[in-house]
N, C-alpha and C positions, 0 to 999 in steps of 0.2 A: 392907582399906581399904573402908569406905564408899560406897556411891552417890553420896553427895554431894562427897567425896571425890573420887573418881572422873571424876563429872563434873568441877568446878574443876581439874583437873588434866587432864582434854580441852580444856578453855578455855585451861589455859594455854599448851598445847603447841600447840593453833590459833595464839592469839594472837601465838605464839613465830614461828611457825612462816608466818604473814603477813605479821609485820616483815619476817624475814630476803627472803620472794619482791618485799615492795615495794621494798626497799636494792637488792636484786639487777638487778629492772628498769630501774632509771634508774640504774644505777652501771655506768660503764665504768672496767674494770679496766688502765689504759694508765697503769704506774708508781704505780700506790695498792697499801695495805694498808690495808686495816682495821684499827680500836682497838674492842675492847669493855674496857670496864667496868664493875664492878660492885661492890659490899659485901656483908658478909655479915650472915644472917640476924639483924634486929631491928637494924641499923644504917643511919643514914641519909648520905643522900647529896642534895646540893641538886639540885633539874631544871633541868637544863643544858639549852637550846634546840639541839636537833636541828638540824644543818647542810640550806641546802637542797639539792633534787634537782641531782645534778650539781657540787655547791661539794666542792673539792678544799682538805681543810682544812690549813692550812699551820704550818708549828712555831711559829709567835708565835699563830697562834689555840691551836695544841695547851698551849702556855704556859699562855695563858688560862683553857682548862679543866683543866687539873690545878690551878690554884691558885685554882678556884672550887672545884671539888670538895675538896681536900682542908682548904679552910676549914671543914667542916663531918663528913666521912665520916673515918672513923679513919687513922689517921697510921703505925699497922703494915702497910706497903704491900710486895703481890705482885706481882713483874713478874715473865710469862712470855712469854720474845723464842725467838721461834722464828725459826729460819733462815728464809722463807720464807710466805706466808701470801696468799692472796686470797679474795675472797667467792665466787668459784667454787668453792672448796673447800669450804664449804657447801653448794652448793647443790649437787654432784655427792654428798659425802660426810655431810652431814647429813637430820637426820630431814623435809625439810620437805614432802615428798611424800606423807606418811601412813605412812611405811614404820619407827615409834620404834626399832623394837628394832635395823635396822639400822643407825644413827647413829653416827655416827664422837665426835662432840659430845655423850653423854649429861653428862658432869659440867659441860660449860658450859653449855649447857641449862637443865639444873636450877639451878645459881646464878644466870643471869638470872635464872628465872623467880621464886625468892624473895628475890632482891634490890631495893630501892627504887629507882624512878629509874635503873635503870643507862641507862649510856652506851654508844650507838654510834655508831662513825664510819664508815661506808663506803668513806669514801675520803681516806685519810690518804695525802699526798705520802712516798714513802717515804723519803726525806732527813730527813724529819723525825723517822720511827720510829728512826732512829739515833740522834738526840740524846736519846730519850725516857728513857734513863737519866741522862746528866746533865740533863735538867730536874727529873726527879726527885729527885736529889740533891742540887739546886740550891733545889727548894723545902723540902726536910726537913731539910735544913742537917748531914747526916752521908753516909756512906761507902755505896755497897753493898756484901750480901753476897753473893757467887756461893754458890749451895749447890749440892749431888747431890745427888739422891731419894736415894741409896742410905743416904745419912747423915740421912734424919729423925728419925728416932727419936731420933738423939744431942742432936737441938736442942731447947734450952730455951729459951723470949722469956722478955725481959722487957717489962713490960706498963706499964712506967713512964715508956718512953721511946722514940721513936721508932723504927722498926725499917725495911729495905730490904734485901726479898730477892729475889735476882736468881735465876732459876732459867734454863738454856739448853735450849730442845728442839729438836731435827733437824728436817728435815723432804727428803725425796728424793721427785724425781718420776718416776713409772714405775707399774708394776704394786701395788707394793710402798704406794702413797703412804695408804691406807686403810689398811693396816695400822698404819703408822709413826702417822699422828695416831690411832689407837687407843688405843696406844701410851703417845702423847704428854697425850690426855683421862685415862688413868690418872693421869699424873704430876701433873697437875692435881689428879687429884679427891686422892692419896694428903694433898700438901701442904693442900688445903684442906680435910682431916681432919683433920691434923695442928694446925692454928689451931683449929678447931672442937673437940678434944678437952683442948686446955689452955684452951680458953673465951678464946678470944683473939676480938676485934673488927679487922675487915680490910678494906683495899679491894685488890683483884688489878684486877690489866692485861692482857689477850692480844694481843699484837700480834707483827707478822714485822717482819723487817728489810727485806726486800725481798718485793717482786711473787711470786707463784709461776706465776703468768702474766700474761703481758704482749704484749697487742696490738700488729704489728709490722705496720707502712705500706709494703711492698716492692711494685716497680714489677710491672704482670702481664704484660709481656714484654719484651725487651731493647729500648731506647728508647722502651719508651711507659710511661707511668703515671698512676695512678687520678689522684684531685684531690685526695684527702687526702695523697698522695707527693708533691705539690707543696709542700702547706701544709707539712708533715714539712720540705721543703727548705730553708724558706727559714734562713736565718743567724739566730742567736739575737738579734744585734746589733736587730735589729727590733724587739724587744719590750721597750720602752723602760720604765722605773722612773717611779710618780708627781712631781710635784716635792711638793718636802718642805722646808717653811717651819719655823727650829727656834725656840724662845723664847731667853729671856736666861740658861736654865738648860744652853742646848746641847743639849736636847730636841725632838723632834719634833711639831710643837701643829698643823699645817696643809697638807693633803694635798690637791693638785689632779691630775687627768689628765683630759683632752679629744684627740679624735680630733683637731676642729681647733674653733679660737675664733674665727669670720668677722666681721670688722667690716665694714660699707659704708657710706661717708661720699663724699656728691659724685657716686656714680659708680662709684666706684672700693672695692674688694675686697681686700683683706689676710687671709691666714690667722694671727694672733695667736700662734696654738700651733703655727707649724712651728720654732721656734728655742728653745722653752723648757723640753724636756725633755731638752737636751743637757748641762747643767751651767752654762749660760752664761746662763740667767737674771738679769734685775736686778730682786728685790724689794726694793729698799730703801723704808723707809717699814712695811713690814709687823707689825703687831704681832697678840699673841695672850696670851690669861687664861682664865681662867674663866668669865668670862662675854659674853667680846668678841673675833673673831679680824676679822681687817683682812689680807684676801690681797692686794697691790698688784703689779703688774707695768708695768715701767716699759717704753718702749718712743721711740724715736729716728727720725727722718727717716723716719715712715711714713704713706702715705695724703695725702702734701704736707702734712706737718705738722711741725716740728721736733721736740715734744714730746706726749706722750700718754701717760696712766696708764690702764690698766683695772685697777680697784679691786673684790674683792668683798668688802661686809661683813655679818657674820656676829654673830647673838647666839644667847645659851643666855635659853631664858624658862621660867618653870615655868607649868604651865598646871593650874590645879586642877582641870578634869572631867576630864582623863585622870592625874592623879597624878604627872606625870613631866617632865623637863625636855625641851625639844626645841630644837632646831638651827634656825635661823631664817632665813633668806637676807634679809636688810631691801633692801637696793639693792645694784644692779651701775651702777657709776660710771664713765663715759668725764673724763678730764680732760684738757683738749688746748687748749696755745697759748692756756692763760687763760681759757679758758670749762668749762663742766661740762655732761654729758649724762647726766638723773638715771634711772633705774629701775627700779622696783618691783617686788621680785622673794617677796614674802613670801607672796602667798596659793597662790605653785604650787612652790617652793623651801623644802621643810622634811624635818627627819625627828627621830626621836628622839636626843637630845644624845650617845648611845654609838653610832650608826650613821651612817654616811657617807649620802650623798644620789647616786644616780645615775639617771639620764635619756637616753634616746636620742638625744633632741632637745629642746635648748630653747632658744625661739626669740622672736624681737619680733613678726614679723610674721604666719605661720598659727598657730593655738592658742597663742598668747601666752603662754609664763610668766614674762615681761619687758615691762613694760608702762611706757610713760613717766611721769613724776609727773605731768604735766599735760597738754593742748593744747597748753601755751605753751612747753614747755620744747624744750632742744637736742634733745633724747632723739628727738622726731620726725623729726629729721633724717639720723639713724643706724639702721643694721640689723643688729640681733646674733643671730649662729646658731650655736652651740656643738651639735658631735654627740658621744656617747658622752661625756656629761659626767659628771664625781664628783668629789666635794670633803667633806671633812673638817674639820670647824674646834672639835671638842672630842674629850674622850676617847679621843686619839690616843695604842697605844701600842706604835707601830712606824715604819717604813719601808713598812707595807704596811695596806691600807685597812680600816673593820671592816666589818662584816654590812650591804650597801645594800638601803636603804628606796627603791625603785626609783618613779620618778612615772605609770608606768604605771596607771591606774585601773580596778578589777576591773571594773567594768558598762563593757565595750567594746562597742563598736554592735554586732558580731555577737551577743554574749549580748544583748544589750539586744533585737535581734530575734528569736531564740530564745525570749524572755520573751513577746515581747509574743503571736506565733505560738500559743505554746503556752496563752496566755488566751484566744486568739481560739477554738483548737479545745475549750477547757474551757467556755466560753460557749455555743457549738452546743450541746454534748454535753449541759448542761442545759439548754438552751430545748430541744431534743430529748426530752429525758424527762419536762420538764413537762408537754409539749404530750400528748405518751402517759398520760401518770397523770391527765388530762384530760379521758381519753375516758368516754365511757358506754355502755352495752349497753343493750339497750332490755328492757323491764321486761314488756310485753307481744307475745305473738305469735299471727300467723293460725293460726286451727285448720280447715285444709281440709272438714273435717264438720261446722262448726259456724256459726253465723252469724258476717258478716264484724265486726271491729270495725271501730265508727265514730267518729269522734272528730269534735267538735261544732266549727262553723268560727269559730263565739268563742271561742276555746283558741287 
């Protein structure tokens, strides 16, 4: 091989080799398994947006991306489900310490490295990794094949038509377990010589069924325990499902969930969202399309009022400088005992038309992103405080919410002073060096044996 060679092939294994430490840092391994994928050599695959730090991607997103990916990446698909699989297993048993040759992972490695685009997930819900065969088979519209290595050689694709082979590798924890994925990277690499020598085009799967580790909350002595043994405690009952507004197809088109929804009128103080993620909602009035959703939440005998709707309406606009549709929040509407309290929720309420919109806080009165239509209207009279707010009102295609475009603003006062700080000491540091490159040496000097110089007092 080449120096030049050589080198690219140190880049890649750096490169390779700094994904896997930065997944590793910001991924807690408490019931994930990791998915990589990939295609092989001179076969493409679309660039799927990399989940963020910490998002535990769930089987209706994993849906997502197999049926984006295999729009485009070859349709002869390898899946290898190992018993068993965490990102610590990399990071104990792979190369990424500088150490190549002792690598548990050389044959997967080496296909990231020359595959386009591949894909990784860090932290795949492992509930999910179990359905990842029938999504598979659900998208390629045939049967899988369980194969044995032992039987390669006997198989012949055909290249004509869809293909799904399921391959099973072990995996045991113990002294043993570097050995066994050694092992198990054979079995990899054999089958994906096996495609490479009949010139077959492929996209492979590596994923576990389950954790191979998994972080456990246990008390650190009898009657007492940390704070995460608490959270661990509480009843699943807790963590309540968005509401979910369906069309006239019996689809789901409109996804809300709020901490709580404060209205104050008079005086008087209402939490909105303590009643409405129980099932017992009343949106009647709700609609939703393509390019219009309409959330309405009807509400009775509240705040001394017989009647009250909180209304959020929602549009999709395309917007030409950024090429793309976006998700619009036009008004949040109070209607109550015949009057209306109008406001304008459009210049801090938006996100891209395929992304939900979520917010910490959004509020009427400190940093406003609910502002009344006018002076004159009701809207003055009212105080609206929504925490942990997200809402959904296009490109819904679950029960569960898509990638939040969160209202958080990247220039926060602290960077913002950070910024300014660090102009203030780049400013010194040149009038500093001006002033130096400034100076002058003098051009003449006394010569103790000679006569003094004089310098004339008109100078």
């Amino acid at each position: 091989m080449t120096e030049v060679g050589l080198r690219r092939s140190s880049l890649s294994t750096m490169a390779f080799t700094s994904v896997l430490l930065f997944i590793c840092s910001i991924y807690s391994c408490y019931a994930q398994a990791p998915l990589l994928m990939w295609t092989s050599d001179g076969s493409n695959m679309p660039h799927l947006a990399q989940p963020t730090a910490g998002q535990t991607v769930s089987g209706g997103q994993l849906a997502s991306y197999l049926k984006s990916a295999l729009s485009i990446a070859p349709r002869n698909v390898l899946l290898f489900l190992q018993d068993k699989l965490s990102m610590e297993d990399f990071t104990m048993y792979g190369g990424v310490f500088g150490n190549k040759q002792d690598s548990a992972f050389l044959n997967v490695e080496s296909a990231l490295q020359t595959s386009s685009n591949p894909l990784v997930l860090p932290a795949l819900d492992w509930s999910a990794s179990h359905s990842i065969l029938e999504l598979l088979q659900g998208e390629l519209g045939i049967p899988a094949v369980q194969i044995d290595p032992s039987t390669l050689k006997e198989i012949k694709l055909n290249t004509a038509q869809p293909s799904l082979l399921a391959v099973h590798l072990p995996y045991t924890a113990g002294d043993q377990t570097k050995e066994l994925l050694l092992k198990n990277d054979a079995i990899i690499g054999e089958v994906l010589n096996m495609f490479k020598s009949q010139d077959v085009a492929y996209t492979a799967v590596y994923t576990g069924l389950k954790p191979s580790r998994v972080i456990e909350d246990t008390p650190v002595m009898a009657g007492h325990s940390v704070g995460r043994s608490l959270l661990q405690a509480l009843p699943e009952s807790t963590v309540k499902p968005p509401l979910v507004i369906n069309n006239t197809a019996g689809q789901p088109c409109i996804l809300l969930w709020a901490d709580t929804l404060l209205a104050t009128y008079s005086g008087n103080q209402v939490d909105l969202a303590r009643d409405i993620f129980n099932g017992s909602a009343d949106t009647a009035g709700s609609v939703c399309n393509n390019t219009l959703s309409r959330l309405v939440l009807n509400y009775k005998n509240v705040l001394n009022l017989r009647s009250l709707r909180l209304i959020f309406s929602m549009r999709k606009i395309f917007f030409p400088v950024s090429a793309r549709d976006w998700s619009v929040m036009e008004q949040v509407v109070l209607e109550y005992d015949g009057q209306r309290a109008i406001f304008n929720a459009s210049s801090g309420i938006y996100s891209p038309a395929e992304y939900s919109f979520h917010c910490q806080s959004v509020s009427s009165a400190q940093s406003p992103l609910l502002v009344p239509r006018s002076a004159t209207d009701n809207a003055t009279m009212w105080t609206l405080s929504f925490t942990d707010f997200q809402i959904q009102g296009f490109n819904v295609t679950g029960e569960e919410f898509s990638y939040a475009s969160d209202c958080a603003g990247f220039f926060t006062p602290g960077i913002w002073m950070g910024l300014l700080t660090s102009l203030l000491m780049v400013f010194i540091l040149t009038y500093g060096l001006h002033m130096i490159m400034q100076l002058r040496t003098m051009d003449r000097f006394d010569d103790p044996k000679g006569p003094a110089i004089s310098v004339p007092q008109s100078e």
